[in-house]
N, C-alpha and C positions, 0 to 999 in steps of 0.2 A: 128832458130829464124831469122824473117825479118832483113834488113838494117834498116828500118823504126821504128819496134817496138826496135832493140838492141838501137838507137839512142833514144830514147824517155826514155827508161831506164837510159841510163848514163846521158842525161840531168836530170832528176829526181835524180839522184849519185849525180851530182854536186851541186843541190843544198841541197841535208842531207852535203854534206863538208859546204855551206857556214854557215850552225847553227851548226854545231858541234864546230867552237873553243868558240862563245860565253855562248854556253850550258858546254861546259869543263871550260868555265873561272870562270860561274857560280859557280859550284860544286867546284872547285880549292879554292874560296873564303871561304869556308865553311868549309872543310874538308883538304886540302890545295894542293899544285902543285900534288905530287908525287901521293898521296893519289887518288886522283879525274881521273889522268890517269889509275889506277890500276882499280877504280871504273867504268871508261867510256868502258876499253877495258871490264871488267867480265859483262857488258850486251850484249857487242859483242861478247863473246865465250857464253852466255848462248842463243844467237840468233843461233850462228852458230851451237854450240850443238844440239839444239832443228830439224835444216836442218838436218845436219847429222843423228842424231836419226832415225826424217821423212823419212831419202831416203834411210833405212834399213844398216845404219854401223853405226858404234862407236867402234873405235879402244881403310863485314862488321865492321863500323866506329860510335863512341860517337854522331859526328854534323849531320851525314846524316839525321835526324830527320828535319833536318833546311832547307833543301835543297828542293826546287820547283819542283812538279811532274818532271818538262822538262828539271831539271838539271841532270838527267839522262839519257837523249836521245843523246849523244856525243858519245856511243858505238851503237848506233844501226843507227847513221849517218857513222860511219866507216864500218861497216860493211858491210851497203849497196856499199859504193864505193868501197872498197877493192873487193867483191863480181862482183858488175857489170862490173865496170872495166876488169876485168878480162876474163869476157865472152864478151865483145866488143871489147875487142883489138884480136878476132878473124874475125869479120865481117868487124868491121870500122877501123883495124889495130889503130897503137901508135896513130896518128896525127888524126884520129876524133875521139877515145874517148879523147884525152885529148880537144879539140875543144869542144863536149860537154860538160865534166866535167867544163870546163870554162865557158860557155854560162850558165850554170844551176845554177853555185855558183856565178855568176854576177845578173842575173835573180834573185835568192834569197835573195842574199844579200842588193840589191837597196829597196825589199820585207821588210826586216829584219831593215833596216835602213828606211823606211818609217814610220813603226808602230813599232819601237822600241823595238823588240819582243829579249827575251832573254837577257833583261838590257843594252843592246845599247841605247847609246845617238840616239835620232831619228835625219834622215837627211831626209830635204823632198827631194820628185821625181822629179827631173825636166828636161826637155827636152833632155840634153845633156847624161843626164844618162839614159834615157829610147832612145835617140838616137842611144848608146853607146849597149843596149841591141839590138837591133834591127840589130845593122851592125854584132855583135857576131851569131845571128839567122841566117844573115844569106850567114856567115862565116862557119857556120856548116855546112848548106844545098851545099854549094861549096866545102867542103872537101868530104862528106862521099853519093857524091851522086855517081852513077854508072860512 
């Protein structure tokens, strides 16, 4: 895999981290702390399962009813990072995936916090934050270029 596309991937990582804590905080309120982690990682092993299966190896709660399609997406946001991550810290070494992972969950998060998305209190966009993305863009492209 490219520089270009591993880097487009772990940006894409970082931002499933910035919805994954309010998506688990979600579920956490419903079902409760412990509970809701057990719940978020068993979509993450039934994702990861499912890869495994695919690449030819392989070695339930009372409130969940309560709980919002997306209060379930906090395992398939780990996964993804845990995942990409993993395969870019080959290419773009420690310091530009985490560079990305940062740019992606700041990027989202300003996202997240603009439309309120996943029961955040909404915070509007404003210069200094979309300024703030902009030096992170291109903070990335300075670390993980050749």
């Amino acid at each position: 895999m490219d520089r270009a596309t591993t880097a487009v991937l772990v940006v894409a990582a970082g931002a499933a981290v910035a919805a994954q804590a309010p998506v688990n905080a979600t579920l956490g309120r419903s079902v409760g702390t412990v509970q809701a982690a057990a719940l978020s990682f068993a979509v993450g092993l039934a994702i990861l399962c499912g890869v495994v299966a695919f690449s030819g190896g392989f070695g339930g709660l009372r409130a969940v009813g309560e709980v919002p399609w997306w209060g379930f997406l906090g395992g398939a946001c780990g996964a993804a990072i845990v995942s990409v991550s993993i395969i870019g810290v080959r290419s773009l070494g420690a310091t530009g995936v985490t560079a990305a992972v940062v740019a992606g969950q700041l990027t989202a998060s300003v996202a997240i916090d603009a439309l309120g998305m996943f029961g955040v209190e909404r915070h509007p966009v404003s210069w200094q934050r979309l300024g703030g993305v902009a030096l992170l863009a291109l903070g990335v492209l300075l670390i993980v270029r050749d």
